[in-house]
N, C-alpha and C positions, 0 to 999 in steps of 0.2 A: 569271772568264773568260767573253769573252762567243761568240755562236754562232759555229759552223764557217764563216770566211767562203769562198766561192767565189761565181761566178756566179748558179749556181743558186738556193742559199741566201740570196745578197742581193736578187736577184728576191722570192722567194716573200715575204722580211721585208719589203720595201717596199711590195707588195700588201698584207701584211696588216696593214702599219701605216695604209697608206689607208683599209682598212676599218673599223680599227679610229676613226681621227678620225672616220670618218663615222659610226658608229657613237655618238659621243658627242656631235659637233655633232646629230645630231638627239633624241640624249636627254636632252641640257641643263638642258631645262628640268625633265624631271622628276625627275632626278638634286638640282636646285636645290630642289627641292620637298623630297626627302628629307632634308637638311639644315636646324639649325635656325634657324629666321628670325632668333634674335640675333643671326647674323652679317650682315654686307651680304650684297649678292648679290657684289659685286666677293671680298671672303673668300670666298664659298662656290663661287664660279668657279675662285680659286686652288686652293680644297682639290682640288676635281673634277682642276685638269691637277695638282698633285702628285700627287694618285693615279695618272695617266693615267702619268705618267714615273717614278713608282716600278713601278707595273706593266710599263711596257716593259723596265724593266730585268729586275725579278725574268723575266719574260716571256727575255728573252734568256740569262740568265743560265742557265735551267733545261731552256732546248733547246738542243740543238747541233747537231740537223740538223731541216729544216722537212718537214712536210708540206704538201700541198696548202692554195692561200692560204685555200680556204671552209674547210676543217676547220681551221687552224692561227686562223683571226678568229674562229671560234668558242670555240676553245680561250682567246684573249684578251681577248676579250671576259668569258667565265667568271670568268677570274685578275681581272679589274677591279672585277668584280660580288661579289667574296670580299673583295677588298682594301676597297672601298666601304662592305661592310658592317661592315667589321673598321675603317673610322673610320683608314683608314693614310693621313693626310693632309698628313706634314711630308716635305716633299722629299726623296727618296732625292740626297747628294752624287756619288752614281757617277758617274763619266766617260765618255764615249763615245769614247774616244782609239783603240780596235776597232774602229770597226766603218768602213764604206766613207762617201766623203762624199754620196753621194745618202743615204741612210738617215739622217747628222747633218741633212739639210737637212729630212729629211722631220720626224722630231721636233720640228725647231726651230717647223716650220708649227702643232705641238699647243698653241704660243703663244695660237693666235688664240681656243682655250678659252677665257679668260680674259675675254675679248671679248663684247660684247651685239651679236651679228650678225645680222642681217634673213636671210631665207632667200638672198636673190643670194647679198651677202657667206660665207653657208655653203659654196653653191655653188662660187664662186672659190676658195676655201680647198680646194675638192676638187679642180677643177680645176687651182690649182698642183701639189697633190700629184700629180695624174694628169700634170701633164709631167713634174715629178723621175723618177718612175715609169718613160714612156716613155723619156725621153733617156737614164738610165743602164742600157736596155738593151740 
């Protein structure tokens, strides 16, 4: 069962899924460092957004009402940094059939992971999210 959806509580998830991309688009690289170099980087990119979308799951699945976006990005942040170390890198099959469709669009953006993006390219990836963000609310 995923969070309590309302207004409020799709707000606060969208913000904190924002910060949360941003959060890993700019730790990328050393996230890609902790990983071992047997793999490509393109493997070790996938591992990183598997991790990132089995965390937003377990992440939803274990609140059901949000706090505040800075304490709730922090709080997922943590869960990704536990899940990272814990090497949990095969795609959670969960569905997102719950939740609202700004919040599927916003995940869908945790794509661009995967991705060898120059800082702009980061940028923009933020930047889409920050309209999802704005327009569904």
């Amino acid at each position: 069962m995923f969070f309590k959806e309302n207004e409020s509580n799709k707000k606060r998830m969208n913000i904190t899924l924002r910060n949360f991309l941003s959060f890993l688009l700019y730790k990328k690289e050393e996230l890609l460092n902790e990983i071992s170099k047997e793999y490509s980087i393109e493997e070790r990119s996938t591992f990183i957004y598997n991790c990132a979308i089995n965390t937003i799951v377990e992440y939803m699945q274990t609140h059901k009402l949000y706090t505040i976006p800075k304490i709730a990005s922090l709080e997922i942040q943590k869960l990704f940094k536990e899940n990272f170390e814990l090497r949990i890198f095969e795609k959670n099959e969960d569905d997102f059939d719950n939740i609202s469709a700004s919040t599927k669009e916003i995940i869908k953006e945790f794509e661009c992971i995967k991705e060898n993006l120059d800082e702009n390219e980061k940028n923009e990836s933020i930047d889409k999210v920050n309209e999802i963000v704005t327009s569904a609310t």
